[in-house]
N, C-alpha and C positions, 0 to 999 in steps of 0.2 A: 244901312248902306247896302246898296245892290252890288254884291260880287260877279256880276256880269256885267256891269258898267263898273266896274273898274279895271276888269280885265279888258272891255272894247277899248276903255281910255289908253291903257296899257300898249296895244295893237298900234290904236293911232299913234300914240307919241313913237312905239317903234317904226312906223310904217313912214312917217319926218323923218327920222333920222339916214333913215335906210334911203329916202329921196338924196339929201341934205349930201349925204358921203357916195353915195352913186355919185351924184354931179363932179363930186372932188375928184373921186376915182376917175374918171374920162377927163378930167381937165390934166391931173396928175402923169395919167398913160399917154394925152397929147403932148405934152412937154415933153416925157420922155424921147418919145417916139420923133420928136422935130428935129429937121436937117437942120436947125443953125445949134442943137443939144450936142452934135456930133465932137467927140475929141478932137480937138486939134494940137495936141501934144499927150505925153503920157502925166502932164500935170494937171489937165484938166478935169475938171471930174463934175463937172455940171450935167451930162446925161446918165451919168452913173448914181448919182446923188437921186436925181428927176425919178430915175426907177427904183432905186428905195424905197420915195416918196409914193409911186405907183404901187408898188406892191404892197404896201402898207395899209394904203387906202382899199384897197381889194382885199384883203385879211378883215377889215371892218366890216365891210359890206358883208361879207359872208358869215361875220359873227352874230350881224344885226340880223340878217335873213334868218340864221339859223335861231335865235331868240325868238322872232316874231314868229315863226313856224312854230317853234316849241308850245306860246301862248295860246295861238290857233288851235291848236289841237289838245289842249292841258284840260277844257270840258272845266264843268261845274262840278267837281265834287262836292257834293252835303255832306256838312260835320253835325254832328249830335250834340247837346252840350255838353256832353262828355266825356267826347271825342277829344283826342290831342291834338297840337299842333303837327301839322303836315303842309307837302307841296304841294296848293291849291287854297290853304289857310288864308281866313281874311283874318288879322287879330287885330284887337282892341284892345289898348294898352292904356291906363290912368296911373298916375305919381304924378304929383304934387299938385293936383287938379287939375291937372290938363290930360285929354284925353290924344290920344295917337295911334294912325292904321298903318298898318305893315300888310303886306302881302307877302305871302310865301312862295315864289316863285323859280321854276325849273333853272333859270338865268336872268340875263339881263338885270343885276343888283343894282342897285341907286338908280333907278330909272323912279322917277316922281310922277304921278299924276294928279289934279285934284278933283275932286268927283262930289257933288252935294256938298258942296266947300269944305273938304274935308282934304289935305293933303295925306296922298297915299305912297310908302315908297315898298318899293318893290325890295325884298330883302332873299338872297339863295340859303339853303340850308348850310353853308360853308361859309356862310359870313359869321367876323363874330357873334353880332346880336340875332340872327338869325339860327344859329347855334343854340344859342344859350335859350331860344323861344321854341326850338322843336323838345317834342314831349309834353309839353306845359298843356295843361286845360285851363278853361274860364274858371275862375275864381283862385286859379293861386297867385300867391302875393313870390313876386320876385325879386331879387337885388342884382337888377341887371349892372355889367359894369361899362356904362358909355363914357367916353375918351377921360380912358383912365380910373375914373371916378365912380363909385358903388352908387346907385339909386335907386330907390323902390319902387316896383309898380305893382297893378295890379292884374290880373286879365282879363278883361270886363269881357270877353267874348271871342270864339272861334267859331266861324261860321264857312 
């Protein structure tokens, strides 16, 4: 699998999102922002509420920007096969016959792509299992523990 078509995949899927919540964010700030949002008592709270709503959606957008900038600029690092797992890591993970890709990524965690039909998820070094995979090289056998429960795999590869 090509780790620069999975980072572009990566870009795309943030560069949707970041459309997706832009639009929410201006629809969000227009509600706020409208003469009939206005109190009309102090029990009202529908343009107080609308700007929550606003601001909220603007805290997104700028988490999303700030992720897709991150990938933009994160480059190809080449690993060895040697090399440990790190941010930039494609890994390749096998237990119980099925194989599975992770990407090590600066943010944006559980962001999915699938690339050569392969589903890829984006994992940060602060997630659990993205934790538990930094340091690790190709060929050690681990007892990763996903939701809740110990499973074996293996690292069939860092690149």
């Amino acid at each position: 699998m090509n780790k620069q078509d999975v980072i572009r995949s990566i870009v795309g899927q943030l560069t949707s999102e970041l459309e997706l919540h832009t639009s929410a964010a201006r629809e969000a700030f227009a509600e706020a922002t409208d003469e009939q949002n206005r109190s009309e008592s102090k029990y009202d709270t529908r343009g107080l509420e609308a700007s929550y709503l606003a601001r909220g959606q603007a805290r997104q957008v700028a988490e999303i920007e700030e992720s897709r900038r991150q990938f933009q600029a994160l480059g190809l690092p080449s690993f060895a096969p040697t090399d440990s797992v790190a941010v930039g890591s494609l890994v390749e993970l096998e237990g119980s016959g099925v194989r599975t890709f992770y990407l090590i990524g600066p943010r944006a965690g559980g962001t999915e792509v699938e690339v050569d039909g392969h589903e890829v998820l984006v994992l940060t070094p602060e997630s659990p299992l993205g934790a538990q995979l930094m340091g690790r090289r190709a060929g050690d056998k681990l007892k990763l523990t996903l939701a809740g429960k110990q499973h074996e795999h293996r690292a069939v590869s860092v690149s």
